[in-house]
N, CA, C and O atoms as CSV, one atom per row, in Angstrom:
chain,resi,resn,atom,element,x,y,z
A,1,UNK,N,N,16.798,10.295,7.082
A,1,UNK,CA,C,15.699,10.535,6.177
A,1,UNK,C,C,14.885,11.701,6.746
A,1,UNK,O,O,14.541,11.723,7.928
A,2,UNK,N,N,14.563,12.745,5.805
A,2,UNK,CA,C,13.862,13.652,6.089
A,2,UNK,C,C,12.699,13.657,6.634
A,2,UNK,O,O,12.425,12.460,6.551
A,3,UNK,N,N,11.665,14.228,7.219
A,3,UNK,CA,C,10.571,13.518,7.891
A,3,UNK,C,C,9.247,13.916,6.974
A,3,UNK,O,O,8.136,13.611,7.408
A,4,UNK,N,N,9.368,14.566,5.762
A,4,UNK,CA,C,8.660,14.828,4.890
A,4,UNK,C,C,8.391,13.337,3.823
A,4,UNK,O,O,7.384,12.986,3.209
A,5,UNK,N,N,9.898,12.635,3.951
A,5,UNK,CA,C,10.056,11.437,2.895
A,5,UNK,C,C,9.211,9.984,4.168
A,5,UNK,O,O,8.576,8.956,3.936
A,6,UNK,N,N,9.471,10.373,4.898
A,6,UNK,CA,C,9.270,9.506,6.107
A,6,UNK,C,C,7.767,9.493,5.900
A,6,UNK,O,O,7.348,8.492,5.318
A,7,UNK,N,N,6.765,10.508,6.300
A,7,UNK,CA,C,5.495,10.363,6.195
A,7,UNK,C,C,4.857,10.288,4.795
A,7,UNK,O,O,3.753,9.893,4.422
A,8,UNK,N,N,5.765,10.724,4.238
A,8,UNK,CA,C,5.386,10.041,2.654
A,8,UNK,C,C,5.453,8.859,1.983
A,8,UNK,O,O,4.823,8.391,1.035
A,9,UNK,N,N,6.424,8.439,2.727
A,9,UNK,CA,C,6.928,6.693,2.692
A,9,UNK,C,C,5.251,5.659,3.806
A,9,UNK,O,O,4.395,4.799,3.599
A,10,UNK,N,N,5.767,6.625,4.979
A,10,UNK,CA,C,4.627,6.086,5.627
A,10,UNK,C,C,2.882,5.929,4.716
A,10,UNK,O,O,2.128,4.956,4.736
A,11,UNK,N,N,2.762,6.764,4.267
A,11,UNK,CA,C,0.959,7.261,4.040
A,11,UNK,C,C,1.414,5.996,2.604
A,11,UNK,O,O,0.950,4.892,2.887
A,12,UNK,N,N,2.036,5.996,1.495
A,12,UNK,CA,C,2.188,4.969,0.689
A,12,UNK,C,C,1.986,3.795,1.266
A,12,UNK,O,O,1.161,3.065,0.717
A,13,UNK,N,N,2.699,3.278,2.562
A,13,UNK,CA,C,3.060,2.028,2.866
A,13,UNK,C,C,1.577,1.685,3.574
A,13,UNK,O,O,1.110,0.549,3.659
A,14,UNK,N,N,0.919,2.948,4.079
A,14,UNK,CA,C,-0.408,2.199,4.742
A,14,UNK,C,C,-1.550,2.180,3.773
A,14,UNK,O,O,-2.657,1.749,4.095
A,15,UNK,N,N,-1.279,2.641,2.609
A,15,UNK,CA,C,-2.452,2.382,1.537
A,15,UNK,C,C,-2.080,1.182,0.688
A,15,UNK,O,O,-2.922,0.513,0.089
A,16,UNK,N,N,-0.765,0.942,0.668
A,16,UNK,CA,C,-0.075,-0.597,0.239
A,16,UNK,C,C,-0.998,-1.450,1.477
A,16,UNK,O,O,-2.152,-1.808,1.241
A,17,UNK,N,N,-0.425,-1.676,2.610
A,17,UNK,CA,C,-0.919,-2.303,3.572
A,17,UNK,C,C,-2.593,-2.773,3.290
A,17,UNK,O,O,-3.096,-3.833,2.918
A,18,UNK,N,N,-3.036,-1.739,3.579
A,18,UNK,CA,C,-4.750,-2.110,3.479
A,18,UNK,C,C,-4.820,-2.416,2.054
A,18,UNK,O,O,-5.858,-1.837,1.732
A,19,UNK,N,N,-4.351,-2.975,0.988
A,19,UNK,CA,C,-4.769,-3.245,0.118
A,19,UNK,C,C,-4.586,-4.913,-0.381
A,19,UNK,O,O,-5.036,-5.728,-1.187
A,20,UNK,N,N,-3.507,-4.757,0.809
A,20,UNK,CA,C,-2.639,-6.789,1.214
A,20,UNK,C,C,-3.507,-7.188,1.998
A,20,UNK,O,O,-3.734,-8.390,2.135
A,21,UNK,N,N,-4.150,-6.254,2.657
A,21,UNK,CA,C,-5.111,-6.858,4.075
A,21,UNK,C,C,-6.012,-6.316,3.658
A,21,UNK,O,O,-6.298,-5.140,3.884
A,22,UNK,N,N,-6.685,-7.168,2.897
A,22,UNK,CA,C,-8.083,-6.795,2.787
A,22,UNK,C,C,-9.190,-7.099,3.584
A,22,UNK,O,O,-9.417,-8.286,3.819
A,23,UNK,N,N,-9.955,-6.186,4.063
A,23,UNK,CA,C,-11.004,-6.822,4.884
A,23,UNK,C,C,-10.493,-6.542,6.596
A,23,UNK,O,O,-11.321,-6.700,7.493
A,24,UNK,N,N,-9.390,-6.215,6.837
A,24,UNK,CA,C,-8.723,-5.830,7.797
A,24,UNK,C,C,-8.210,-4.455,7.576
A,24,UNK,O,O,-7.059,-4.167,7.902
A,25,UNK,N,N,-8.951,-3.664,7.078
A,25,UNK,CA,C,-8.205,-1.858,7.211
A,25,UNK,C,C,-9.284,-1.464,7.394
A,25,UNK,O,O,-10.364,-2.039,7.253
A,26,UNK,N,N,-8.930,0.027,7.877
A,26,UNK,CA,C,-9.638,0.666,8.494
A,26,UNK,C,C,-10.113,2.364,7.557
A,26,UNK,O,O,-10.186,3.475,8.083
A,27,UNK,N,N,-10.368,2.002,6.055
A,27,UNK,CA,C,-10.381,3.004,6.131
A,27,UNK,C,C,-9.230,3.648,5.744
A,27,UNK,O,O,-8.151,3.691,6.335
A,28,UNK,N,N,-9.797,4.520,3.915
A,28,UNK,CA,C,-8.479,5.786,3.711
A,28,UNK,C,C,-7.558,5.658,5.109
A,28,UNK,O,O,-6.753,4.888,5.634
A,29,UNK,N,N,-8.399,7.274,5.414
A,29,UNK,CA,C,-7.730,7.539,6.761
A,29,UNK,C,C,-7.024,6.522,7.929
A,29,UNK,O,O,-5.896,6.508,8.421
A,30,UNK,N,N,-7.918,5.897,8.080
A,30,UNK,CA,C,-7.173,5.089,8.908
A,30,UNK,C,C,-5.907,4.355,8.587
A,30,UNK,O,O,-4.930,4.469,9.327
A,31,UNK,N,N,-5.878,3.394,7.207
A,31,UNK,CA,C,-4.699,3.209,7.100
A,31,UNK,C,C,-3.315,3.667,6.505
A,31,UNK,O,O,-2.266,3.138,6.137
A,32,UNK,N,N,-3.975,5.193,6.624
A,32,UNK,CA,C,-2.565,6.254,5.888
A,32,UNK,C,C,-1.942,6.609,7.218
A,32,UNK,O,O,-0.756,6.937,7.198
A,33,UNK,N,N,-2.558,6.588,8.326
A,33,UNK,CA,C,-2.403,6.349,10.142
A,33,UNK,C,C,-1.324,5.346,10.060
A,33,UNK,O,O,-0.138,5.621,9.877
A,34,UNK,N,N,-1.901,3.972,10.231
A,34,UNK,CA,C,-1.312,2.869,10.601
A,34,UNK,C,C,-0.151,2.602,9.659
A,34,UNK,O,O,0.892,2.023,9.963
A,35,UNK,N,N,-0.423,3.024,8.663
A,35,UNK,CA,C,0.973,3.153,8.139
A,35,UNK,C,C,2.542,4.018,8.331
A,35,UNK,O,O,3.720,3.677,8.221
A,36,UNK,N,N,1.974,5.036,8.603
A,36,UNK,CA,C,3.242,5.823,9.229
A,36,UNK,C,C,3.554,4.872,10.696
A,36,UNK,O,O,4.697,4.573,11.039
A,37,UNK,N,N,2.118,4.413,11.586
A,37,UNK,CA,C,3.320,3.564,12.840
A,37,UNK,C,C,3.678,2.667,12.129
A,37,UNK,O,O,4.858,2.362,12.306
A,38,UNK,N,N,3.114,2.057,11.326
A,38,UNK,CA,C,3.837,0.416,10.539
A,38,UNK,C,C,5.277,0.982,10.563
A,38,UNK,O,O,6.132,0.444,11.265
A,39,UNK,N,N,5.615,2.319,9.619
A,39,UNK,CA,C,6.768,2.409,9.326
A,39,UNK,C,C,8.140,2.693,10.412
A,39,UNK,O,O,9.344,2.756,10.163
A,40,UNK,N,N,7.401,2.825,11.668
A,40,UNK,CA,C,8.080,2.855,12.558
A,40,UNK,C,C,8.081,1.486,13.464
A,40,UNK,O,O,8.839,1.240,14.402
A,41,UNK,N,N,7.040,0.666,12.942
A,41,UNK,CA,C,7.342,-0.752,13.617
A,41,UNK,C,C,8.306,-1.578,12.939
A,41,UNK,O,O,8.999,-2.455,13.455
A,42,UNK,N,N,8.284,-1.148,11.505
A,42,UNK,CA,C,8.912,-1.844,10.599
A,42,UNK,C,C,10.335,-1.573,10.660
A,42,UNK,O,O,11.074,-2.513,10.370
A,43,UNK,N,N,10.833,-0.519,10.967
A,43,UNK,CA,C,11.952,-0.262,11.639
A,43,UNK,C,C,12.803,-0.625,12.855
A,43,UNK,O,O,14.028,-0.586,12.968
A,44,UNK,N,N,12.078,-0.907,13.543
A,44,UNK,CA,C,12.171,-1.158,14.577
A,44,UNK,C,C,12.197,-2.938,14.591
A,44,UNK,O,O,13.154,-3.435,15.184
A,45,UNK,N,N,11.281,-3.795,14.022
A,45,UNK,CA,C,11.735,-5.265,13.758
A,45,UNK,C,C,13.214,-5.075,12.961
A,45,UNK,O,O,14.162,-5.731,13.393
A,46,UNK,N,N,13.360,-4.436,12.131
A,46,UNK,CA,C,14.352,-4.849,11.085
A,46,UNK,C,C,15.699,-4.177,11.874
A,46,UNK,O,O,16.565,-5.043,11.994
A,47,UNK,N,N,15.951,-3.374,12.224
A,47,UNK,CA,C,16.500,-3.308,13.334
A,47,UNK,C,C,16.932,-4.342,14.118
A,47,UNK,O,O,18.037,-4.876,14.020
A,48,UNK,N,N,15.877,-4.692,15.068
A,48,UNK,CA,C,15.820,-5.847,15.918
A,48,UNK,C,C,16.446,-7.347,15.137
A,48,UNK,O,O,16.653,-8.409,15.725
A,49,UNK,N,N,16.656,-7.082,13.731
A,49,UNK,CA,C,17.147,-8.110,13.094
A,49,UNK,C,C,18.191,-8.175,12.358
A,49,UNK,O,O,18.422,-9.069,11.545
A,50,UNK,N,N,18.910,-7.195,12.610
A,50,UNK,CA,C,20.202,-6.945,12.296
A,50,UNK,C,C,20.000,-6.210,10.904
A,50,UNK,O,O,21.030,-5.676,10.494
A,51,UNK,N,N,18.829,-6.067,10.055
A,51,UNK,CA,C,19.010,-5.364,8.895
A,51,UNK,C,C,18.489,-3.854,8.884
A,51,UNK,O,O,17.728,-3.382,9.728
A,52,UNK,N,N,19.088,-3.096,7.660
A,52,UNK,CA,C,19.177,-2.067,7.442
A,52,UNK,C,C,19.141,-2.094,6.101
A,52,UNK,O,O,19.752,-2.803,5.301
A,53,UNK,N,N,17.690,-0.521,5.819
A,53,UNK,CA,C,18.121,-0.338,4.401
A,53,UNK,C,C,18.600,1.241,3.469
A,53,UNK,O,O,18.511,2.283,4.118
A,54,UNK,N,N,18.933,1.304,2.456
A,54,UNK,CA,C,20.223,2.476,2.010
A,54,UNK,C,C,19.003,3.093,1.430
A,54,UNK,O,O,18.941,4.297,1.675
A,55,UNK,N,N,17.962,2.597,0.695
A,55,UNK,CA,C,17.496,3.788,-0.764
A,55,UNK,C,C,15.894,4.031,-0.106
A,55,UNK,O,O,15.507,4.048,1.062
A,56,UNK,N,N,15.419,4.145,-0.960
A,56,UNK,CA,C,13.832,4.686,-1.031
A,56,UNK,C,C,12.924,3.141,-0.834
A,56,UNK,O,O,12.151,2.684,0.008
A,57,UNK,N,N,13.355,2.805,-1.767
A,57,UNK,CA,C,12.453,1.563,-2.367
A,57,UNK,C,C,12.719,0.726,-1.001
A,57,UNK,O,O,11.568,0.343,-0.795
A,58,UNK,N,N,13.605,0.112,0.229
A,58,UNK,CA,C,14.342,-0.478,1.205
A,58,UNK,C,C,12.965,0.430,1.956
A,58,UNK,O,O,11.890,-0.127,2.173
A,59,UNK,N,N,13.115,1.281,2.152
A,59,UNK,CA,C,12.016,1.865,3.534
A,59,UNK,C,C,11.028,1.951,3.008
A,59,UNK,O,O,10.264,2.016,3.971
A,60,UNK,N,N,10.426,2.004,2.139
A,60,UNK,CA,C,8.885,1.548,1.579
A,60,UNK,C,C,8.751,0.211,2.210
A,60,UNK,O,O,8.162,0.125,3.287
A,61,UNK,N,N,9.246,-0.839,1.633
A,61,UNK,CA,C,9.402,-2.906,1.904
A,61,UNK,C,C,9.420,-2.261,3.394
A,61,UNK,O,O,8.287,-2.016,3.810
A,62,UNK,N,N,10.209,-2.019,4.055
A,62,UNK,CA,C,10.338,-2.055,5.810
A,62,UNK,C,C,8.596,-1.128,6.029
A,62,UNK,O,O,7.715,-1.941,6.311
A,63,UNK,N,N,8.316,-0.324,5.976
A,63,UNK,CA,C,7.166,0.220,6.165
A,63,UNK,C,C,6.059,-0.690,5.818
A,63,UNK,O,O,5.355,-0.916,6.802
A,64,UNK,N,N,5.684,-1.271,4.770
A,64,UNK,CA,C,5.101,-1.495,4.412
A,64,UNK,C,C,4.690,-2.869,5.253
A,64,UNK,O,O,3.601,-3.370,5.534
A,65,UNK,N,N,5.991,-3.223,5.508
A,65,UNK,CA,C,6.046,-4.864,6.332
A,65,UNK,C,C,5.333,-4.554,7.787
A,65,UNK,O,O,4.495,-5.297,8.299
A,66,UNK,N,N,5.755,-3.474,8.291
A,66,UNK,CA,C,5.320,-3.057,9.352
A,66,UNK,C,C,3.988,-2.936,9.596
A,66,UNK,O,O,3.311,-3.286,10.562
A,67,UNK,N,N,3.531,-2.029,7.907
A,67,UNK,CA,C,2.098,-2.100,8.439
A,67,UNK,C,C,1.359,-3.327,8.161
A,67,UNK,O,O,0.344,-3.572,8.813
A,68,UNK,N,N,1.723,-4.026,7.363
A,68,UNK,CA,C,1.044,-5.267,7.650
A,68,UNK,C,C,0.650,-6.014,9.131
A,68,UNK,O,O,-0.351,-6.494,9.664
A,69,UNK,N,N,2.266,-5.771,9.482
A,69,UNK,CA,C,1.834,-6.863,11.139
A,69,UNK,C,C,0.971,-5.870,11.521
A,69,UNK,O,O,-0.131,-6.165,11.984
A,70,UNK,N,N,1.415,-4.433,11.354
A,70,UNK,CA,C,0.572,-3.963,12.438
A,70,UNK,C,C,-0.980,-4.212,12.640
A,70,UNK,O,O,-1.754,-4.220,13.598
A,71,UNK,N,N,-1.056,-4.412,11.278
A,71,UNK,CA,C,-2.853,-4.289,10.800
A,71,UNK,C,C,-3.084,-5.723,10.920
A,71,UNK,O,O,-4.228,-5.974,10.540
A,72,UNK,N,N,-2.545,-6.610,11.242
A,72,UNK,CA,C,-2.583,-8.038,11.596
A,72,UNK,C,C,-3.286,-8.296,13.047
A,72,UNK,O,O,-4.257,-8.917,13.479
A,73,UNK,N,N,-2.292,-7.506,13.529
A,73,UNK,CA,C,-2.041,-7.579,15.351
A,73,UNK,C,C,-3.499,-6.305,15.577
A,73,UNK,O,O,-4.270,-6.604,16.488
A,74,UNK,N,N,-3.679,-5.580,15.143
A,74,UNK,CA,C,-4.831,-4.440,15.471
A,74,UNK,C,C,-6.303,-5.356,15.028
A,74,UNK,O,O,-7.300,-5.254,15.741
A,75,UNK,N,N,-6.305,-6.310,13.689
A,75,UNK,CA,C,-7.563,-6.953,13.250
A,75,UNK,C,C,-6.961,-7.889,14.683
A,75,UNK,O,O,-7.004,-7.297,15.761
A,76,UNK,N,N,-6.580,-8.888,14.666
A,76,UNK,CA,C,-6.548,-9.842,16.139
A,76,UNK,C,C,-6.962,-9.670,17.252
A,76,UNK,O,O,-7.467,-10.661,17.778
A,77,UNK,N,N,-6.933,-8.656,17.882
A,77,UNK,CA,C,-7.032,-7.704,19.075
A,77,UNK,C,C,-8.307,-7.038,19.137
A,77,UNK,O,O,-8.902,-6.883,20.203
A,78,UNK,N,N,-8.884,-6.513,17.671
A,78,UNK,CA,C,-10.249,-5.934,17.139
A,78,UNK,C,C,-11.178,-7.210,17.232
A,78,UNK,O,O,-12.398,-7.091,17.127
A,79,UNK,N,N,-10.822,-7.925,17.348
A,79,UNK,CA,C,-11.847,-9.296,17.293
A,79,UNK,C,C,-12.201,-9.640,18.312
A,79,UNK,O,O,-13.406,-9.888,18.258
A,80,UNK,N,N,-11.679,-9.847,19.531
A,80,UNK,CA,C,-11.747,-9.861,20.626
A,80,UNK,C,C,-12.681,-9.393,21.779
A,80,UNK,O,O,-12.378,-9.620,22.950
């Protein structure tokens, strides 16, 4: 994947994200951020789990999943 579709996938998946986690984002900016790492955490679990995905719509869901935990694990840690 090109890295133009990648951070475009990403900045979608972290404005998806903060909109599942409400009350836990940080902010436009911030979660068009946490979304591009989501999309690299999200990769990286699914990976770690034997799956893989082929189209567009497959790395959005993986990104998007990502940024959730991520913004899960960052509000958890933010509390602290």
């Amino acid at each position: 994947m090109s890295i133009v579709w990648f951070l475009i996938i990403g900045l979608i998946a972290g404005w998806l994200a903060g909109q599942i986690m409400k009350g836990r984002g940080f902010g436009l900016l911030g979660n068009l951020i946490v979304g591009v790492i989501g999309a690299l955490l999200g990769g990286l679990l699914f990976g770690v789990l034997g799956m893989s995905t082929t189209n567009i719509l497959g790395s959005l869901v993986t990104a998007v999943i990502g940024a959730v935990v991520l913004l899960y694990i960052v509000g958890k840690v933010k509390k602290v």
